[in-house]
Each structure stands twice: as structure tokens, then as C-alpha cells.
C-alpha positions as CSV (number, residue, x, y, z in Angstrom):
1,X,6.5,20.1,32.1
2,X,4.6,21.2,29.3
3,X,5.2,22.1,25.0
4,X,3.3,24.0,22.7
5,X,2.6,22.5,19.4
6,X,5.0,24.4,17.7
7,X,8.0,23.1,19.7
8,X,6.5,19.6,19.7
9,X,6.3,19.9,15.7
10,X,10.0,21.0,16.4
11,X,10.9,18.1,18.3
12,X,9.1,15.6,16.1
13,X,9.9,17.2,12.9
14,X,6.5,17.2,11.8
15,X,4.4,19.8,10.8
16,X,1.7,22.3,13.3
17,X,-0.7,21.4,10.8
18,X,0.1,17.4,11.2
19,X,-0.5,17.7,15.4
20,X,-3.6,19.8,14.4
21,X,-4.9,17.4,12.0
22,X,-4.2,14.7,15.1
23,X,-5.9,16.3,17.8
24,X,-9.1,17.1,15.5
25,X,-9.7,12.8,14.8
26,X,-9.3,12.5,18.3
27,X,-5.7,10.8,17.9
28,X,-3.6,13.1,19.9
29,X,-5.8,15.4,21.6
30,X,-3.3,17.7,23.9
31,X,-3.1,16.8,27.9
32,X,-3.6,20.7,28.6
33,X,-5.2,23.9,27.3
34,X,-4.0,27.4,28.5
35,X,-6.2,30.5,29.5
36,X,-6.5,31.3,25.6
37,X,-7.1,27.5,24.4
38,X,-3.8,26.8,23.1
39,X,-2.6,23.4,23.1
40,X,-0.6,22.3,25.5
41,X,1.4,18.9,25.3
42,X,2.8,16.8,28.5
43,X,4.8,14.2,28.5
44,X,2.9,11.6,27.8
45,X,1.3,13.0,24.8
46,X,5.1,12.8,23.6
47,X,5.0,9.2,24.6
48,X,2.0,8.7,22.5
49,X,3.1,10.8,19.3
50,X,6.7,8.8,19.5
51,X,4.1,5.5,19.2
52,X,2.1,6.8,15.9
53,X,5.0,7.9,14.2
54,X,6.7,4.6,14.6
55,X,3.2,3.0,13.0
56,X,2.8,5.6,10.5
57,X,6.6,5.1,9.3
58,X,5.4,1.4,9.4
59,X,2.8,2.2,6.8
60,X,-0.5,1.5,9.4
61,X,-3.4,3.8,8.7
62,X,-4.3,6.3,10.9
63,X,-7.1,4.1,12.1
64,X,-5.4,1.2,13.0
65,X,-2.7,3.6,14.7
66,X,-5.9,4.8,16.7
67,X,-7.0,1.2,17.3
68,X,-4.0,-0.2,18.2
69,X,-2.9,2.8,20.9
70,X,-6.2,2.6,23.0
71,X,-6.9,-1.2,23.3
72,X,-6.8,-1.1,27.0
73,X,-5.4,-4.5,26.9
74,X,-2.2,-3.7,25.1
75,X,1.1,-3.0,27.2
76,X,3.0,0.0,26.0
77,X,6.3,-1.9,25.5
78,X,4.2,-4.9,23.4
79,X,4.0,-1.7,20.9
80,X,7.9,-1.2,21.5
81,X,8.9,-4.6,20.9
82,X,6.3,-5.3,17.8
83,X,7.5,-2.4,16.3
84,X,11.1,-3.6,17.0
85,X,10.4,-7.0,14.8
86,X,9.6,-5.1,12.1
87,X,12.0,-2.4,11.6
88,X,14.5,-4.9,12.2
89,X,13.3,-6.8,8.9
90,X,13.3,-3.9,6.9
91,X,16.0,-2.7,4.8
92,X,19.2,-1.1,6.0
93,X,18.4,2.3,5.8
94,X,15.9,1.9,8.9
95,X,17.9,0.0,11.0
96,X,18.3,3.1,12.9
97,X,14.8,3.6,13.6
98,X,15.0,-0.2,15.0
99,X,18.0,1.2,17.2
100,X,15.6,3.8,18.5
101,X,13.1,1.6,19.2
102,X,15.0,-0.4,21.9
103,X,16.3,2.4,23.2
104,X,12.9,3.8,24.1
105,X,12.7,0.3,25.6
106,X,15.6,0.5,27.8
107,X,14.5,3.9,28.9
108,X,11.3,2.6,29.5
109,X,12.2,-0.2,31.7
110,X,15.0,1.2,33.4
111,X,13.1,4.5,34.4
112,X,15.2,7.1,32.3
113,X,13.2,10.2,31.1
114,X,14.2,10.6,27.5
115,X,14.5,14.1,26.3
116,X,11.9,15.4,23.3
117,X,14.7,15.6,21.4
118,X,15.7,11.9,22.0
119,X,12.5,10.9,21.4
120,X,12.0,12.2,17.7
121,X,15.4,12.9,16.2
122,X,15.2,9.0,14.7
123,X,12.7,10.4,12.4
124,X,14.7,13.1,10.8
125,X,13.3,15.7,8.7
126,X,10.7,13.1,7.9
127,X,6.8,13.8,8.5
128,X,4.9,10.5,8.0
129,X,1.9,11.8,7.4
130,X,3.2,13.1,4.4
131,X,2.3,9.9,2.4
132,X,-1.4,10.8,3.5
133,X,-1.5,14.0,1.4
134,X,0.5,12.1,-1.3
135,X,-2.7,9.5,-1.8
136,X,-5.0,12.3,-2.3
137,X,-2.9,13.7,-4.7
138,X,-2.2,10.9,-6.3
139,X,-5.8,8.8,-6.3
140,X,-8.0,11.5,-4.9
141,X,-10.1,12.0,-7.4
142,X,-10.8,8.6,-8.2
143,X,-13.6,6.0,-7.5
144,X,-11.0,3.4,-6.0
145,X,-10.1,6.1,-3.4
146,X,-13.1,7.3,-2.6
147,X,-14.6,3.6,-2.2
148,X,-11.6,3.3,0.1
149,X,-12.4,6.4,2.1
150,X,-15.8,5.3,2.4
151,X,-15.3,2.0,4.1
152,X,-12.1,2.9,6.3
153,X,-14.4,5.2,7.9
154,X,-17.4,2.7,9.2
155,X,-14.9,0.0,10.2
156,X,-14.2,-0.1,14.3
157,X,-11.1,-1.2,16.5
158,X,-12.5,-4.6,16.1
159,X,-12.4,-4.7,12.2
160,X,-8.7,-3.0,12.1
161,X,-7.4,-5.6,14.3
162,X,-9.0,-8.3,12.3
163,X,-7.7,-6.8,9.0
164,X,-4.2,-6.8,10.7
165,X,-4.0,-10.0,11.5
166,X,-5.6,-11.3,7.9
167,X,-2.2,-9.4,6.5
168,X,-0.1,-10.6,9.0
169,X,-1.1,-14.5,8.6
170,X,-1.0,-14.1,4.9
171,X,2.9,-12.5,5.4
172,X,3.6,-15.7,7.2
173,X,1.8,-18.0,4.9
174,X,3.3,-16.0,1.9
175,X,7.0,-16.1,3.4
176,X,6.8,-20.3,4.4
177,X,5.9,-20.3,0.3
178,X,8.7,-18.8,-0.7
179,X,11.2,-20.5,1.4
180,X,9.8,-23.6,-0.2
181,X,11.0,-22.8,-3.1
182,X,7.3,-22.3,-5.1
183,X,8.1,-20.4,-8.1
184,X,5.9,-17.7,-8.7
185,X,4.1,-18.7,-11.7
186,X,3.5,-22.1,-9.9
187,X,-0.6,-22.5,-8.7
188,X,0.1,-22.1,-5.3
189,X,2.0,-18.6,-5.6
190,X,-0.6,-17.6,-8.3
191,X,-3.7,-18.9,-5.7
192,X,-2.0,-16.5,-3.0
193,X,-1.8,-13.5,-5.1
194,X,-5.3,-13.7,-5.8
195,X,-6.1,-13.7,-2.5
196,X,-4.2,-10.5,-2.0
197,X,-6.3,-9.1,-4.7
198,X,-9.7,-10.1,-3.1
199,X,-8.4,-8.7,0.3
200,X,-8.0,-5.8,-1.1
201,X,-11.6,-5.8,-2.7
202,X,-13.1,-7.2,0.5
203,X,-12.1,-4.4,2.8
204,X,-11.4,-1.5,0.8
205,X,-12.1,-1.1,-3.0
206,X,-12.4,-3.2,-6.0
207,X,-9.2,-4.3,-8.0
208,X,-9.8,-5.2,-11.6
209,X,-6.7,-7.2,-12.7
210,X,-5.5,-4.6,-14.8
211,X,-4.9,-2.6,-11.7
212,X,-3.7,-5.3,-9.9
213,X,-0.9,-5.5,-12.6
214,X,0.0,-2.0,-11.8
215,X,-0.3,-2.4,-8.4
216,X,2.0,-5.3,-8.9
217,X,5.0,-3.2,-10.6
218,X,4.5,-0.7,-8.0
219,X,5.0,-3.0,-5.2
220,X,8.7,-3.0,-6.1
221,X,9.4,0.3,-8.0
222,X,8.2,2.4,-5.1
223,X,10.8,1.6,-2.2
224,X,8.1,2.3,0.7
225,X,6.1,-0.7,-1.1
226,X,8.7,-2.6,-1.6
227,X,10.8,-2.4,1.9
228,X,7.0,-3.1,3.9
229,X,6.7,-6.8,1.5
230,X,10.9,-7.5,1.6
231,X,9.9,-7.2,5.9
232,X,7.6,-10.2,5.4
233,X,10.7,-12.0,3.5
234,X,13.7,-10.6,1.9
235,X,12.8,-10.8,-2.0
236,X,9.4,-11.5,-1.4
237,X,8.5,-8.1,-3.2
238,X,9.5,-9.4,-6.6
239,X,7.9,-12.8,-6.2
240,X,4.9,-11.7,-5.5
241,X,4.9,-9.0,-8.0
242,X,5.9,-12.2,-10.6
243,X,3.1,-14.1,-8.9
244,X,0.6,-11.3,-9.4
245,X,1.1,-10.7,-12.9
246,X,1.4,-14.5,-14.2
247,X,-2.0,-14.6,-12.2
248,X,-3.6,-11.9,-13.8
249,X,-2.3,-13.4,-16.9
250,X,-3.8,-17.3,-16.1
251,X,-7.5,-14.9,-15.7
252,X,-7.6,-12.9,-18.3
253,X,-6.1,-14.5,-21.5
């Protein structure tokens, strides 16, 4: 059985434009075409858009998403269960994403065909790619986000899965810190923060400390910022926004 885009968008609760967008980078590109080159979606082209909505909601670039989906190493329900570990860190409000997630696993493993509907209604009336359109509007025009734009688009599978796991081994590192009981103005919390701002600067634009003070109060006034670091380590968002500031402070008085 087959969908047209519209119903999948329907299902998915995402927009025509969104699958469109997919299928022209090559993320989702559409199992079938009719007579008249209309897209044609089967099922699993629904497994694979269930799979980059979880990432997207997760906050992984499109990139990654791609990198991530066509290693031919990875087994489909390693994605289901890594995705399962994090939503099940995150704040309350997506525990029922987390919910989803294992039941796509049970499906999966017990052979039960989920319905389209089943597979997307976690999402809601939710399109992740929504926070896409938000950075251009809200950094488009600036130097930082075009830097950005400029190096995300040379870097391969290879160099996404190394960036990932740079993030994920400072999370842990970061995490073990805190449990330790370093304060955030201690050397140690401060030495960390700065290597968040150099990561940042190593693989996608410069980060003046100024802006890393902004980027520090925005790490837990925005909740999307907030919930991905309180995953890491509930409360680790306002140490390490504490940790980035008194950093910032230590360089530039």
C-alpha cells in the first residue's frame, strides 16, 4: 500500500512543503512515482520519516539525521532504543514520545504493522522542522549563521558521527562533574565550559564570550535548550549556564 504526500503530511502532522523539502536533500526521497511523477510513499518510507522526526524532536541536524539513518551498520531498533534513552531523560512533557518509542519497538519485534496514524500521532500538531525556519529567522542574516551553514555543508557521515560523540562524551564528563558536587564557578566547571565554547568554534562558527554569555541565558530560558542539557543531568542546564558566565567573566575582566 501506498500514500501521497498530502496524506502522509496528514499522518505525520507535518507540512507538504516539509516532505518536499526532504525528498529534494535526498533524505526521504518517495519509494514510488505515478504516471504523472507524483510522489508516492510505502511503508517503509513511513518507517523512515517516524525515525527523523524522533531525531529532529531530539534536536539532531538534518545532516546527522541523514548520517545516522544510512550507516549500513546501524540496526533499526539501535535507533529505537537510543532514542528511547533520551526521551526518557527529558522532561515530563515528552515522556509520551518515550512511550511511543517502545511501542514502535514492540511492534517491531513482535511483527505488528502499525497504522500511519499510530506511527505519527506522538507528535501532535508538532512539525519539527519548524525550528529550521525559526534559525533563519532568527540568525539568518548574520555572519555566525552563515559560517555555520558553510561548514555543516562540507562535513560527511564520518565528521557528524565524530561531532556526536565529542557531545555525547562531554554530556557524560559534564554530568560525573556535577554529581561531584563541583560548583560552577570552580576551575574545573569553568575549564569545561570553555571547551563547550571552543567546540562550538571548532565545528561551526566563532563564539566571542559575549555571545557565549547569551548563549549561556538562552540555554535555560528557551525550554528546547534547556530540556536537551537537563537530558544530560537534571539541573545541568543552570550549572552550566553559571559555569559559562563565571568563565566568561575569569577571561575577560
Amino acid at each position: 500500500m501506498s500514500y501521497s504526500v498530502g496524506q502522509v503530511a496528514g499522518f505525520a502532522g507535518i507540512t507538504v512543503r516539509t516532505l518536499h523539502h526532504y525528498d529534494e536533500i535526498g533524505l526521504l526521497v518517495p519509494s514510488e512515482r505515478t504516471h504523472a511523477g507524483h510522489r508516492r510513499y510505502g511503508e517503509a518510507d513511513l518507517d523512515r520519516l517516524q525515525q527523523i522526526l524522533f531525531y529532529r524532536e531530539l534536536g539532531f541536524p538534518l545532516e546527522e539525521v541523514a548520517a545516522l539513518l544510512d550507516d549500513p551498520d546501524a540496526d533499526p531498533r539501535a535507533h529505537l532504543r537510543r532514542q528511547h534513552d533520551l526521551l526518557t531523560a527529558r522532561i515530563e512533557k515528552l515522556q509520551k514520545m518515550a512511550a511511543a518509542v517502545e511501542h514502535a519497538m514492540e511492534a517491531q519485534k513482535m511483527g505488528i504493522q502499525l497504522t500511519p496514524e499510530e506511527r505519527f500521532e506522538v507528535f501532535g500538531d508538532k512539525d519539527p522542522e519548524q525550528y529550521r525556519d525559526e534559525a533563519q529567522a532568527r540568525w539568518g542574516n548574520t555572519e555566525a549563521y552563515a559560517e555555520s551553514q558553510r561548514r555543516a555543508a562540507t562535513y560527511t557521515k564520518e565528521d557528524w558521527k565524530r561531532i556526536q560523540a565529542e557531545v555525547d562524551a562531554w554530556g557524560e564528563r559534564y554530568a560525573a562533574l556535577v554529581d561531584a558536587g563541583e560548583q560552577p564557578t570552580g576551575e574545573a566547571a569553568m575549564d569545561m565550559a570553555e571547551e563547550h565554547r571552543q567546540h562550538i568554534g571548532t565545528y561551526y562558527f566563532e563564539v566571542p564570550y559575549e555571545m557565549h554569555r547569551c548563549f549561556a541565558e538562552m540555554y535555560v530560558s528557551d525550554e528546547r535548550f534547556k530540556a536537551f542539557y537537563d537530558a544530560m543531568r537534571p539541573g545541568l542546564a543552570e550549572h552550566l549556564r553559571d559555569a559559562m558566565l563565571a568563565n566568561a567573566d575569569r577571561h575577560t575582566s
